[in-house]
Structure formats: structure tokens, C-alpha cells
C-alpha positions in Angstrom: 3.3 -35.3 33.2 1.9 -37.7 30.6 2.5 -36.5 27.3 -1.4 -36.5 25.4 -1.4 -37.1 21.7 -3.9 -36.4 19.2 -5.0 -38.1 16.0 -7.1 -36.8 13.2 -11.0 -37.9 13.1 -12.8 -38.1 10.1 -16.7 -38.9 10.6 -16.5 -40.4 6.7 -14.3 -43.3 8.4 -17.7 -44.1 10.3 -20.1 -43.9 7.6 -20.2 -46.8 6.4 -23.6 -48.7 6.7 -26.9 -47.6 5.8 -28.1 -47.3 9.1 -25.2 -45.0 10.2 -25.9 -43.0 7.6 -29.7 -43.0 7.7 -28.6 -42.0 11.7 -26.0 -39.0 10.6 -28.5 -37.8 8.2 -31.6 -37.8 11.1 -29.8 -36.3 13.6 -28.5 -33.3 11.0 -32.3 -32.7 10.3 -33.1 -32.2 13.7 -30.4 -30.4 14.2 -31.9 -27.2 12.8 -29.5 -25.3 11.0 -30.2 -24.3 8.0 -26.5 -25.6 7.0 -26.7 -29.0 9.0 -28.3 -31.0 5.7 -26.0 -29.8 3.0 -23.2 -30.6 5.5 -24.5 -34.2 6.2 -25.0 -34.5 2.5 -21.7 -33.7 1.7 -19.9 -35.6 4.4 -21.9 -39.1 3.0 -21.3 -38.2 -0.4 -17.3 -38.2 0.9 -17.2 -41.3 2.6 -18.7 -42.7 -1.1 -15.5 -41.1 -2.8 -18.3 -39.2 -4.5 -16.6 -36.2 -4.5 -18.5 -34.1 -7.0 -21.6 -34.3 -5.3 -19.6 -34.1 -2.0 -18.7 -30.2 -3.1 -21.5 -29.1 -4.7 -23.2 -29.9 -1.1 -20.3 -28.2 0.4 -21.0 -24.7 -1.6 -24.6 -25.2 -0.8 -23.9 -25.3 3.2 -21.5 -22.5 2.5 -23.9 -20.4 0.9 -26.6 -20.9 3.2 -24.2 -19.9 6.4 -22.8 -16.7 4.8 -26.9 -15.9 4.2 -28.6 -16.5 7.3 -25.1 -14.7 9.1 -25.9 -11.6 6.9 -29.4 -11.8 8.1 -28.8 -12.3 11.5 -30.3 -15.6 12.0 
């Protein structure tokens, strides 16, 4: 049997253009989670080495699952 290997993917490695971005960011809106945005956010903000804003979007995606779970949606 052939041994199968795995590697780590990081979708900040494929954010590097406007366009892929202004495409990550469209398809998170459609998406329809209430978390999707924030996440997007915070993965762009990553792949910029903007950190900061990369958590504070982070919390806010965190927040908004652990609110919408407690209510059920």
C-alpha cells in the first residue's frame, strides 16, 4: 500500500492579489454565517502580517459563533 502524506495548507499562502482576495472575501459574504466575514477578515488581515487586526477579527467571529450557538441559530 502507498504510504499518503499530508502537508499543512494555509489559505493566507493564496491570498495574495487583490482579486483573490476581493474573491475570498465575496464568497464569505455569501456564505451566510454570521461568522464567515469576521473569519475572511481575519484570514486577509494574516496573509498582510497584520496581525492585530487579524485577532481582533478573530474574537469577533468567535463571539458571534458562541452567540448565535446559545441561541440556536
Amino acid at each position: 500500500m502507498e504510504k499518503v502524506t499530508f502537508s499543512n495548507w494555509d489559505v493566507t499562502d493564496h491570498l495574495k492579489t487583490p482579486e483573490e482576495i476581493d474573491a475570498y472575501i465575496r464568497v464569505a459574504a455569501e456564505e451566510g454565517t454570521p461568522d464567515a466575514l469576521p473569519d475572511a477578515f481575519s484570514d486577509v488581515f494574516r496573509a498582510q502580517g497584520r496581525e492585530n487586526e487579524a485577532l481582533i477579527c478573530a474574537g469577533l467571529a468567535e463571539y458571534l459563533r458562541s452567540t448565535t450557538a446559545k441561541k440556536g441559530l
